[in-house]
N, C-alpha and C positions, 0 to 999 in steps of 0.2 A: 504494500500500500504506500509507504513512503518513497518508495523509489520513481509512484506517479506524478507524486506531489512536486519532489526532488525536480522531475524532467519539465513539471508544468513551470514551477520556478524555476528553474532557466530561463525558458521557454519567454515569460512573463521578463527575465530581467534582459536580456537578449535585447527584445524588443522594442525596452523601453531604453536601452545604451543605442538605440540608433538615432532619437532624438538630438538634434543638438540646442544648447539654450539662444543659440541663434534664432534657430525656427521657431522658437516658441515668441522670441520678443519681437517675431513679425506681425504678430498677429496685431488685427488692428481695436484701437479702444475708442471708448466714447468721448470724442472730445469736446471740450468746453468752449471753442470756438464761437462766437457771434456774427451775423451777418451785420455789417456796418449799414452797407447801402446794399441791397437789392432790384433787378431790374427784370422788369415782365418780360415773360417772351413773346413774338408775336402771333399771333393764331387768327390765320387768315379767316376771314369771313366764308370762305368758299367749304374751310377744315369745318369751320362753326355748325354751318348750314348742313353737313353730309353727317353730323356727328361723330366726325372722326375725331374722337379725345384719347385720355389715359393718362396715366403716370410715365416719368420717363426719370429713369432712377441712372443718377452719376458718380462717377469720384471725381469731386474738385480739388485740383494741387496746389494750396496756400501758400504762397510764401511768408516769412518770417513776418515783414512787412503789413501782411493781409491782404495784398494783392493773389489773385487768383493769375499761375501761371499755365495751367494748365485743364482737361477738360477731359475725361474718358467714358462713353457710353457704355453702362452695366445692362440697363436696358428699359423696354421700355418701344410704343412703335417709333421706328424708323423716318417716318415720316413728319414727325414731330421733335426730335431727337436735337435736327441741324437750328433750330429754333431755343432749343433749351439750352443748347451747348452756349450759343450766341450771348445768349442771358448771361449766363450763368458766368462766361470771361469777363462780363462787365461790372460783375460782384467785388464786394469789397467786405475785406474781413477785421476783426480788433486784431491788433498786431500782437506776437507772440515769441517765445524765445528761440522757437525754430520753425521751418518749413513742415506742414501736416497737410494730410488727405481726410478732407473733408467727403461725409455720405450726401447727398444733395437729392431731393426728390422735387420734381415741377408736374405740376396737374394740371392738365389741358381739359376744361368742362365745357361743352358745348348746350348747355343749359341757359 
């Protein structure tokens, strides 16, 4: 019986030596970041009218400053997407002691 136990602890410590504490402090947190200034996106009348809405979920790349350098679609339709990214560069953040990836979500309601 203990010689099962013996191979599953391995087995368990094995496993968990493949981790490095690298990978672990990639993972991303919630951060406390504020939006300074925010900018609509634009949602054409035409999008309005078809009811073509939805969420269109980003990572925005803050710099220290609070300027947004950057803009990556997670998701979210396509068609609405080049509209939020647009927004969203035009963002402005509290400044901070370093560079963070902000979660960013814009809702397009055709209501």
């Amino acid at each position: 019986m203990w010689q099962g136990v013996g191979a599953a602890l391995t087995l368990v410590l094995a496993f968990a030596g493949g981790f490095s504490p690298s990978l672990l402090a990639q993972k991303s947190s919630k951060s406390d970041r504020r939006v300074l200034v925010s900018v609509k996106p634009e949602y054409s009348d035409l999008l309005r009218h078809a009811q073509i809405g939805g969420l269109v979920r980003l990572k925005a790349t803050v710099s220290a400053e609070g300027k947004v350098t950057g803009v990556d679609v997670v998701g979210g339709n396509p068609i609405l997407a080049e509209s939020a990214v647009k927004a969203v560069m035009q963002w402005k953040y509290i400044p901070a002691a370093a560079q963070s990836v902000e979660e960013v979500s814009v809702s397009f309601t055709p209501h």
